[in-house]
N, C-alpha and C positions, 0 to 999 in steps of 0.2 A: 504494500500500500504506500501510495506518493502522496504530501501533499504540497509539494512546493510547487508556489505560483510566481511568476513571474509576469505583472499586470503589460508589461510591453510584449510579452512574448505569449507562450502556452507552457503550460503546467506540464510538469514531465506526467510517468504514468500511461501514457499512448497506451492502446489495448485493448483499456477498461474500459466500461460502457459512461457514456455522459455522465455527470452529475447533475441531476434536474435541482433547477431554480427555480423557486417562485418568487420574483421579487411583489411584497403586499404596498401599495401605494396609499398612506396611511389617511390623505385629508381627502375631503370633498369639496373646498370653500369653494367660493367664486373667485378669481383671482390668484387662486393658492402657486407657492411656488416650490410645490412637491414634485410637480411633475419635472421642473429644471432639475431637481437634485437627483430622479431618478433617470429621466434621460442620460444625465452625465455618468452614474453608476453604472447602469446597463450597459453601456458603449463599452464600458472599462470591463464589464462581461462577458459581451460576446466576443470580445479578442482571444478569451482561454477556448481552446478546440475541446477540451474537455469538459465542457459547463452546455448544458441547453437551461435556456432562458424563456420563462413563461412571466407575463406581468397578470397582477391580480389588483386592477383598479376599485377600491369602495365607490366612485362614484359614477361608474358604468355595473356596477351590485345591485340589485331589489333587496335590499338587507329589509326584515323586520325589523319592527319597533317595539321595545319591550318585550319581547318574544310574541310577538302578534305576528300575523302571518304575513308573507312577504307576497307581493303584486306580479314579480314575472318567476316562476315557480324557474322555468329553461335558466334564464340566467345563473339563478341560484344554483340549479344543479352544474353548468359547465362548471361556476365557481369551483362548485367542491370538488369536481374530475381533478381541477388542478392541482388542486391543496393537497386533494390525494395521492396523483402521481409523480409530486416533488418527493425530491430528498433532505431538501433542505428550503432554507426561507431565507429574504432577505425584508425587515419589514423598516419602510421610510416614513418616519415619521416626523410633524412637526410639535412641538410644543403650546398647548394650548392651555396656558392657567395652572402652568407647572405640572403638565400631566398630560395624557396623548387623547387625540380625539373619540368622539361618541362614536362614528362610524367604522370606525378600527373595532372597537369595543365590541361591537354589532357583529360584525366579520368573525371576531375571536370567539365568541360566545354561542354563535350558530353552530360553531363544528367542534370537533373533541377530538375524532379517533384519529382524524385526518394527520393533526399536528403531533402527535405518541413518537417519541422514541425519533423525533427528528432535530437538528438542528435549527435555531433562528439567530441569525444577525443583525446589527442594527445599523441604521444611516439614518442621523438625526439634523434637523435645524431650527431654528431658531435666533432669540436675542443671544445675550451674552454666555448665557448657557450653553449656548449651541445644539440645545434640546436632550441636553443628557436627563431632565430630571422626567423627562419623557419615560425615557429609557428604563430607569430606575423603578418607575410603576409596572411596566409591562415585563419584566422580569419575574415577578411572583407570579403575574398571569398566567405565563407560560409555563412556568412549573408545576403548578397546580394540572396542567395539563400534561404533565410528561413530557414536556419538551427541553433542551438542552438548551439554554441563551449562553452562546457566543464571548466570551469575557471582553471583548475589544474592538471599539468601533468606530464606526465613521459619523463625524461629526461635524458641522457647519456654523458656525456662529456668526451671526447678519449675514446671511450668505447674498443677499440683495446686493451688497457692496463687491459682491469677491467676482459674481458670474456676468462678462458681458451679454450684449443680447444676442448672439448666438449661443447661449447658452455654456459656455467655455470659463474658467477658469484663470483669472489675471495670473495665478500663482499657484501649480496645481500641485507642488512638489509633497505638502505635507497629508494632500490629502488622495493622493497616490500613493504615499508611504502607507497613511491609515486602511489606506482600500488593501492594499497585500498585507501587513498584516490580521486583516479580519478575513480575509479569503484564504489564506492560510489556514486560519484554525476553523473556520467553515469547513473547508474541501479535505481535512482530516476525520473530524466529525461526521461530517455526511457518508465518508465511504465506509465508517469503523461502523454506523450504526445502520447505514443499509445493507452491508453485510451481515451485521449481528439478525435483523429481522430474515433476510434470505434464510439461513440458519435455524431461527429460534424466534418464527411472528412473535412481538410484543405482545404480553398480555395474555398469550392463551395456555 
């Protein structure tokens, strides 16, 4: 088992089958500038030959409300095809009032089995924080769920200053550094615990 990544190149390991990503795109707002941060992650993605890449947008989701039932049943279910056939996650989130949005919450809380025995990473932004304390809440989420979170992340603080409007990075060096190593410890995690399930399904 390989996990070294190399974000300008491909991950050694050649052989093995993809590692499935689902990066979860965590806001809905109007305006929101989640999707800049996850455009720019995913690009940094699909350059590993070993990574497939699926996006799980909350605001193309029929999420329920309160656990009421949700309006386009099809949506919901591709969702969960997804959730299901990843190996791992990447979830982007912004910081809203020291803590990560309702519609994230909606997403996590509709599924259980999906997320057992897999990895999540995180790509945060935000003010000054850079949306760590985001982070911070949705770590016991995940636990509670059987999921592995990631120790090391990617994080963005006023990132309205950093990204021109191509979406690009004035300075991308630190946050290059942060992306290999949390893809590192992603892409070991992912292949140790989708083995272990090949092996020995979780849970049963």
């Amino acid at each position: 088992m390989s996990n070294h990544v190399d974000i300008e190149g491909s991950p050694d390991g050649a052989g093995t089958a993809p590692l499935r990503v689902a990066v979860v795109i965590g806001s809905t707002r109007e305006g929101r500038f989640g999707t800049t941060i996850a455009d720019w992650f995913v690009g940094r993605l699909r350059r590993q030959d070993t990574l497939e890449v699926e996006i799980v947008d909350t605001r193309e989701v029929a999420l329920s409300h309160a656990f009421g039932a949700a309006t386009d049943h099809k949506s919901r279910a591709e969702t969960t095809e997804k959730l299901s056939r990843a190996d791992a996650f990447v979830v982007v989130t912004p910081e809203y009032n020291h803590s990560y949005p309702g519609a994230l919450k909606n997403l996590i809380d509709e599924h259980h089995v999906e997320w057992q025995a897999k990895p999540v990473g995180f790509v945060s932004y935000g003010g000054i924080s850079g949306g760590l304390r985001a982070v911070e809440h949705l770590r016991p989420v995940f636990a509670e769920l059987h999921a592995v979170t990631i120790r090391d992340t990617v994080s963005f603080a006023n990132p309205w200053r950093r990204f021109d409007d191509a979406g690009e990075l004035a300075d991308p060096s630190d946050a290059v550094t942060a992306t290999k190593t949390m893809l590192k410890q992603l892409t070991w995690w992912g292949e140790a615990l989708r083995s272990a399930r090949a092996v020995n399904p979780y849970g049963a």
